[in-house]
Each structure stands twice: as structure tokens, then as C-alpha cells.
N, C-alpha and C positions, 0 to 999 in steps of 0.2 A: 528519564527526562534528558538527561544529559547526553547519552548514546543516540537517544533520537534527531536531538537537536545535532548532533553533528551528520546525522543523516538528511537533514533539512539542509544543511550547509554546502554540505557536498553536491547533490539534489541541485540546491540554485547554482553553484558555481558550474556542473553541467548543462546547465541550460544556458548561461549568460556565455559557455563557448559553442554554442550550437554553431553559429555563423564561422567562426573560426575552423570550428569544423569541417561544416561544408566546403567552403575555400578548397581545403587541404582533400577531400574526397573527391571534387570535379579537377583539382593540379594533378592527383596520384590515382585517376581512375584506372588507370594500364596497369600501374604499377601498384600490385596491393602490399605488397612486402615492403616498401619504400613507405607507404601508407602509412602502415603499424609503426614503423619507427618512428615518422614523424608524431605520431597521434602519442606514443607513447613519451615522447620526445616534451608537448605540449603541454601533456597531464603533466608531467613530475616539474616543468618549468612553474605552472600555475598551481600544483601543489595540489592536485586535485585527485581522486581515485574511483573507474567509474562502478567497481563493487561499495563505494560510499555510502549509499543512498539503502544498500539490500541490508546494511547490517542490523539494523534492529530485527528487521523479519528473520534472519537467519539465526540469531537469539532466541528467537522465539519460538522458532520449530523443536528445539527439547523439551521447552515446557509446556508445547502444545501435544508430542507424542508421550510426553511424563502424565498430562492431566487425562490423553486417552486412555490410556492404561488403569490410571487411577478409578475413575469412572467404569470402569468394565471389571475392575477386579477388589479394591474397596469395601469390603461387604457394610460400613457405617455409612455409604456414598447410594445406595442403592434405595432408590426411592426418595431420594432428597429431595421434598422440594422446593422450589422459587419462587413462583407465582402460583397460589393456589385456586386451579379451577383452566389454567393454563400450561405451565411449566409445571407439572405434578413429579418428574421424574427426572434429576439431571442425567441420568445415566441412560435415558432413552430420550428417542429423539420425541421433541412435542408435536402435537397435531391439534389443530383444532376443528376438523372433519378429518374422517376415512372412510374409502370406499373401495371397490375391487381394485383389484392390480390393474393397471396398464400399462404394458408395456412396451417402451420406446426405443427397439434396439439393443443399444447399450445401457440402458436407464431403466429403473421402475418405478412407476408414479401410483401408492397407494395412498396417498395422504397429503392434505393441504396444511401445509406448514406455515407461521407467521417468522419466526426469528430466520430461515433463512433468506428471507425477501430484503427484511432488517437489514444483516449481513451484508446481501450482495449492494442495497442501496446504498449504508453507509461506508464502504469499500469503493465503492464508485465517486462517492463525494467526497473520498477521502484523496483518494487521484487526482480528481479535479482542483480540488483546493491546491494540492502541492506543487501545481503547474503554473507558471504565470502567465502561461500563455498557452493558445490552444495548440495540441500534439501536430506538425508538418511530418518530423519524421516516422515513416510507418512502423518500427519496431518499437516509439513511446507509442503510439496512436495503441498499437497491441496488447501494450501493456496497461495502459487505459481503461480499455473496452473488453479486451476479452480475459485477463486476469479474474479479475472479479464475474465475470460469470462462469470460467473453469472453477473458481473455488465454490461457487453457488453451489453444481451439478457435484463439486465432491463431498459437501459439507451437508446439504441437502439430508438424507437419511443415517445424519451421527449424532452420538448422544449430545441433546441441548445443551450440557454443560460447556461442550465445546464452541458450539455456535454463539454461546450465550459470550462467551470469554472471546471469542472473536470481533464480535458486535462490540461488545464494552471498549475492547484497545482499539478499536476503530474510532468510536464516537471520542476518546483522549488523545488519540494522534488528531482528530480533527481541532479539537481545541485546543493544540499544542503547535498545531500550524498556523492557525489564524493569531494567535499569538504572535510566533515568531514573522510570520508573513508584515503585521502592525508594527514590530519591533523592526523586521530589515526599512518598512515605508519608510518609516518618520528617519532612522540613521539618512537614507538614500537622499529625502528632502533636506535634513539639515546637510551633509555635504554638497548639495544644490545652491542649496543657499549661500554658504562659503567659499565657492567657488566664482558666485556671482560676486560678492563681498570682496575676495580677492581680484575681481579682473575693474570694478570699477573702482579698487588704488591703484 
């Protein structure tokens, strides 16, 4: 909770310098090494850092390669299961139809999965909610939109335990932003409010 929340903090305080930003990217478009210093210039004046927002997921990624392994090598893991008649198996992926291979390229589609639709939707809404505004820049927009269906097409045919533990920190980050999203409101309004309070003494 607390790591998170400082990832939500950092998060909004990049966005509320978007403008500032751009300023500084149409002043230093010739000059991009002048650029970076100023930007980097910025960051440390407003105390902000923009790997801020990545550290919970970067946390995450050893517990997410520690619980693949565990799942595939565990012999008391094997056959575990979740939901029964659905998730029969954490350590394989679930399906609730299978049919022949089709193959798509780089992809194989032999089986119609529920959890990672799950996944990719709540990953999506998990974006969305974090944003207070909709993506202008194309590199949030990317990360927006096409993060969450990169992870769909890689998470897709792995064992449900993983997709399952995906899904779950998603739908908790989601309820841990609209939290913090209610908690920045009401501060933002009450210093609104105090600001009016001070200019008509």
C-alpha cells in the first residue's frame, strides 16, 4: 500500500507537469541535450522522478517470476485448485472451451480462456482510472492502450495461477486509486475553498 501510493503520487505530480513540459519540448525542440537538462532540471526542482510511477510493477516482477517457477516446479502446487469446474489447475493455464490449434503467426490460439480477458480488461481500467485526464501524449496514450494487450497476448497461455495473481493486484490497485484519486479530490477542494476564504479577507 504504501509503495503504491507513492506511485500514485508521483503518477499525478507527472501529469499536473505535462504543460510545463511541453512548454520546454516546443522552447528545446533543436536542441535536445539542452532539453534533458532542463527536464531533468524540473524533475529534481519539483521533486519528482519519472521511474516513480513504474516501482510497484518493478517489485513485482520477482514475485511474479518466483510464483512462475513455483507453479511449474512445486510438486504440492500441481493440480491446485481455485475454482472448481473452472480454474481446476493453478499451474496450467484454464480454458473453458478447446479446439484445434490456430495458428496466428507469432501466436497459437487453441483454447478460449476467461481470466485473461479479466486481466487484460481490468489492466485497462486500471490505466484509466490512474489518469485524470485523457492520454494527449502518444507515449501515455501507448502505454494506455497497448501495454495491457502486450501483457494479454504474453499471459494468455500461462499457468492461471499467474493470470489469477495478475487480475487480483489489478482489481486492489483499482481500489487503491479511487481511494487515493477521493482522498487527492476533497484535499484539492478544501484548499479551493481556502484560497477563496483567504482572498475575500
Amino acid at each position: 500500500w504504501p509503495l503504491t501510493n507513492k506511485s500514485y503520487q508521483s503518477t499525478a505530480k507527472m501529469q499536473a507537469l505535462q504543460p510545463k513540459m511541453k512548454e520546454l519540448q516546443a522552447k528545446y525542440k533543436q536542441n535536445p541535450q539542452k532539453l534533458n537538462q532542463e527536464m531533468a532540471a524540473m524533475y529534481k526542482k519539483e521533486g519528482v522522478s519519472p521511474l516513480g510511477g513504474c516501482l510497484p510493477l518493478l517489485l513485482q516482477l520477482p514475485i511474479f517470476f518466483a510464483l512462475y517457477n513455483l507453479l511449474n516446479s512445486h510438486f504440492e502446487l500441481r493440480g491446485a485448485s481455485f475454482i472448481a469446474g473452472w480454474i481446476n489447475d493453478l499451474s496450467a493455464p484454464e480454458a473453458i472451451a478447446t479446439f484445434a490449434p490456430i495458428n496466428l503467426l507469432v501466436w497459437k490460439l487453441d483454447a478460449l480462456r476467461v481470466l485473461p480477458f479479466l486481466m487484460l480488461g481490468t489492466t485497462f481500467l486500471q490505466s484509466k482510472v490512474s489518469q485524470s485526464t485523457t492520454p494527449t501524449d502518444k507515449n501515455m496514450a501507448l502505454m494506455t492502450y497497448m501495454m495491457p494487450a502486450v501483457f494479454f497476448f504474453i499471459l494468455y497461455n500461462m499457468p492461471s495461477g499467474l493470470v489469477l495473481y495478475w487480475t487480483a493486484q489489478n482489481l486492489l490497485g483499482i481500489v487503491q486509486q479511487l481511494f487515493y484519486n477521493a482522498q487527492r479530490k476533497k484535499q484539492q477542494e478544501g484548499g479551493a475553498e481556502l484560497a477563496v476564504v483567504k482572498k475575500r479577507k
